[in-house]
C-alpha beads as a LAMMPS data file, in Angstrom:
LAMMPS data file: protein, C-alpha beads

138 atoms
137 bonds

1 atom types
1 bond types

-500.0 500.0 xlo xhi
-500.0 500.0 ylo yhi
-500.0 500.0 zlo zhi

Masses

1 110.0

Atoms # bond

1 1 1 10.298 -19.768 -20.883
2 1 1 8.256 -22.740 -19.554
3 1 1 10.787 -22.256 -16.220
4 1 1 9.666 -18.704 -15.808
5 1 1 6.256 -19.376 -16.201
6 1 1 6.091 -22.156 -13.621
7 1 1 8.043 -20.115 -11.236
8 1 1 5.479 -17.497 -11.900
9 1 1 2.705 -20.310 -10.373
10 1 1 4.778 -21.382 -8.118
11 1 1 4.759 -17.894 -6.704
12 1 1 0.977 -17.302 -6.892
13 1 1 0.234 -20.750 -5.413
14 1 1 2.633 -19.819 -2.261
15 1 1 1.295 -16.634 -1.883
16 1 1 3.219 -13.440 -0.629
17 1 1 5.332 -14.959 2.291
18 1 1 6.834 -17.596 -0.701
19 1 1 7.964 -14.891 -2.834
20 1 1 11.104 -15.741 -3.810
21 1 1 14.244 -13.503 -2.413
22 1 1 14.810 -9.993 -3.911
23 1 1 11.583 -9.832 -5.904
24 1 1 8.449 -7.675 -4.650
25 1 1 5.011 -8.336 -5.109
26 1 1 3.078 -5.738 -7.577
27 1 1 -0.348 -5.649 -7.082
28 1 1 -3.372 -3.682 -8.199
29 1 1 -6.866 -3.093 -5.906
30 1 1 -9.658 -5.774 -5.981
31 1 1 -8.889 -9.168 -5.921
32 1 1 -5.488 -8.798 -4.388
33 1 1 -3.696 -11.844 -7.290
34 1 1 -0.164 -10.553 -8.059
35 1 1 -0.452 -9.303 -11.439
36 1 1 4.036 -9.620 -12.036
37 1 1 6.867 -10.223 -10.379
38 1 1 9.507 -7.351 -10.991
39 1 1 12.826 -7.272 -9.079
40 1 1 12.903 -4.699 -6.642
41 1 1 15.594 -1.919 -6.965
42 1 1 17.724 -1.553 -3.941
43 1 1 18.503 1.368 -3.816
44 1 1 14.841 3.186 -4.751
45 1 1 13.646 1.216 -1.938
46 1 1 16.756 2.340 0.112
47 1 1 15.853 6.087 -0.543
48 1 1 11.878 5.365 -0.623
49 1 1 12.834 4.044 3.421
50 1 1 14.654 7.358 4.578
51 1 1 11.660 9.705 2.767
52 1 1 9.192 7.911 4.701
53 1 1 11.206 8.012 8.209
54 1 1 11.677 11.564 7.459
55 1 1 8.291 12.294 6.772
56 1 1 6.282 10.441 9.612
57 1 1 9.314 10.864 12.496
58 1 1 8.015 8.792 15.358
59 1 1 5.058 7.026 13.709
60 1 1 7.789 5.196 11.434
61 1 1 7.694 2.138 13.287
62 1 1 4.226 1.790 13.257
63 1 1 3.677 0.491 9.501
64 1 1 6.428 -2.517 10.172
65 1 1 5.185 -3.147 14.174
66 1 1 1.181 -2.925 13.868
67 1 1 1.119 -3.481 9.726
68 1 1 -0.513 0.014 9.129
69 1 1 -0.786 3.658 9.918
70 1 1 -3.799 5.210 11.291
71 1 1 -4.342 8.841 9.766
72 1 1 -7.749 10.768 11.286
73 1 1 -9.844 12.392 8.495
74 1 1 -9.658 16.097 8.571
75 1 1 -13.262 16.516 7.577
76 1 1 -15.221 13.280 9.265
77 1 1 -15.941 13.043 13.112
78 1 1 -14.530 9.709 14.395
79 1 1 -13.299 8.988 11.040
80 1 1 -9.615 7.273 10.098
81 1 1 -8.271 6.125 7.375
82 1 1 -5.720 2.773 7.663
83 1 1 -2.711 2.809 5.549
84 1 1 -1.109 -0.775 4.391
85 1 1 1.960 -1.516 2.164
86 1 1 0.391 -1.921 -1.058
87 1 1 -3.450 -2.212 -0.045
88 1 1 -5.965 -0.201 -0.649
89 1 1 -7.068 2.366 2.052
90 1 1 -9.173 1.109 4.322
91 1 1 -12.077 3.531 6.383
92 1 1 -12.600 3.215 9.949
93 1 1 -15.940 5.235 11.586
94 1 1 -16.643 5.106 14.926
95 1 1 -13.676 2.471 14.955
96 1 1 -15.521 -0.111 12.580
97 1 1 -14.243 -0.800 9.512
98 1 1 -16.421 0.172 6.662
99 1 1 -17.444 -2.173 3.682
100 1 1 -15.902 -0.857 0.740
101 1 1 -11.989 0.784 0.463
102 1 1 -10.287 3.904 -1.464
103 1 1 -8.087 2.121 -4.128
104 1 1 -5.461 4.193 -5.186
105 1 1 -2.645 3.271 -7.478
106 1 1 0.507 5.211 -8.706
107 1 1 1.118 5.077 -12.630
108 1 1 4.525 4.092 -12.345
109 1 1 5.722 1.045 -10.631
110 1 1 7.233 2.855 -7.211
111 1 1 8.748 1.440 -3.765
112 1 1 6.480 0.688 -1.411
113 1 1 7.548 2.887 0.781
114 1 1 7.036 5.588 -1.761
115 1 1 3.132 4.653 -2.585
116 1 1 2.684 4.887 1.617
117 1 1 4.095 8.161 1.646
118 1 1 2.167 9.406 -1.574
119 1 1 -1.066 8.077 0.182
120 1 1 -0.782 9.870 3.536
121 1 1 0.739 13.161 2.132
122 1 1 -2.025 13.096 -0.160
123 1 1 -5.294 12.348 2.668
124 1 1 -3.307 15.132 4.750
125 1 1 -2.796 17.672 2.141
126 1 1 -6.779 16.970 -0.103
127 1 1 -8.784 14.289 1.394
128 1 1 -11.820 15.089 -0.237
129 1 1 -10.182 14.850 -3.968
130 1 1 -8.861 11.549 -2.458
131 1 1 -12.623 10.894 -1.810
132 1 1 -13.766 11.831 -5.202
133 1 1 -11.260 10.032 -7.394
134 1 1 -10.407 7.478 -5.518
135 1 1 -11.679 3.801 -6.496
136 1 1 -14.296 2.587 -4.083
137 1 1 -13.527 -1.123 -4.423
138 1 1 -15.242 -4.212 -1.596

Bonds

1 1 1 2
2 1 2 3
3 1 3 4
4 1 4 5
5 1 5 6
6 1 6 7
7 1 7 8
8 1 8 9
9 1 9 10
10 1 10 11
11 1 11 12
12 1 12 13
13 1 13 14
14 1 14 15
15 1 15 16
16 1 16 17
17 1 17 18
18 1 18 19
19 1 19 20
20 1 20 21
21 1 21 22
22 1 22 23
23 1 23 24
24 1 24 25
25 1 25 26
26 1 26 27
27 1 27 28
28 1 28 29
29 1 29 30
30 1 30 31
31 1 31 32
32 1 32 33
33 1 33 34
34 1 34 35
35 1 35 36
36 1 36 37
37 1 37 38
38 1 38 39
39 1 39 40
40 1 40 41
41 1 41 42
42 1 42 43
43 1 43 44
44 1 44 45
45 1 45 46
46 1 46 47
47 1 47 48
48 1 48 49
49 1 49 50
50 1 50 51
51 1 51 52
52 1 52 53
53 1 53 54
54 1 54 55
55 1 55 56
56 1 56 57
57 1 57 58
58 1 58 59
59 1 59 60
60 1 60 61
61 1 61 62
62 1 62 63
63 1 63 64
64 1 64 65
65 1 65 66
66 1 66 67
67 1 67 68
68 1 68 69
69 1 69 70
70 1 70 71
71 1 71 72
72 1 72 73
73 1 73 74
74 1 74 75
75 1 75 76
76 1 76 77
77 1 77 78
78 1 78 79
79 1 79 80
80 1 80 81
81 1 81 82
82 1 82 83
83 1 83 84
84 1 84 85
85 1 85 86
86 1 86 87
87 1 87 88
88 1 88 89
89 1 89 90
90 1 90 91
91 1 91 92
92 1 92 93
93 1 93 94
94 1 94 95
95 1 95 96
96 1 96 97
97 1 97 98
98 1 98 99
99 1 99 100
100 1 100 101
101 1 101 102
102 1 102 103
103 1 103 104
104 1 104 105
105 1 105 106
106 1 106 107
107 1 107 108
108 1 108 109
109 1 109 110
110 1 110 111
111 1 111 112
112 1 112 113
113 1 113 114
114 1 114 115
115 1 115 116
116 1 116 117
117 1 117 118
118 1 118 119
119 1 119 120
120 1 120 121
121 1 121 122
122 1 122 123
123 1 123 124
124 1 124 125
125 1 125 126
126 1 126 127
127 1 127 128
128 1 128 129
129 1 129 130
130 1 130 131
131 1 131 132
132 1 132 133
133 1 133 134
134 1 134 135
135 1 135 136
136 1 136 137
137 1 137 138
């Protein structure tokens, strides 16, 4: 027990590039402080990884090369949204980033892959519930 729980420190200390091999990071919106380590299920991730490729074609790329996918709003002039692994959404207007972020957070512990897909079907298919429900978090 006293093993697990130093690990555990050890991990939060290091901070995500420590994390030891086959575990993920599970975080919630605010503060960004891992809240557990769970081990990450291969083959979830393996199918999360083909839905998102799938879904965004060309633009797959993008998340791993730049660290994020650009999505223009649908109802804002000059407006984008910036999707992250496990981060809440940030807002981009006029190409400045703006103050506060959408935090949205799936239930269930999912891929990563998974939560980046739920977030950009969801702006494209109902950005304004995304607006309304999402947390507004600095």
């Amino acid at each position: 027990m006293l093993t697990a729980v130093s690990s555990r420190l050890r991990y939060i200390v290091r901070g995500w590039r420590g994390h030891p091999s086959g575990y993920e990071l599970w975080t919630e919106c605010g503060d960004g402080v891992p809240r557990e380590i769970v081990p990450v299920d291969d083959e979830a991730n393996r199918r999360a990884d083909q839905m998102l490729r799938d879904e965004l074609g060309p633009q797959y790329t993008l998340p791993t090369r730049q660290g994020y996918l650009n999505l223009p709003s649908t109802l804002f002039r000059n407006t984008n949204y910036r999707l992250r692994m496990r981060r809440p959404i940030e807002v981009y207007k006029n190409g400045r980033r703006q103050p506060w972020r959408l935090c949205i957070v799936s239930i269930e512990r999912v891929p990563s892959a998974d939560e980046l897909l739920m977030k950009y079907l969801w702006l494209r298919a109902n950005e304004e519930y995304v607006l309304t429900t999402g947390n507004l978090v600095r």
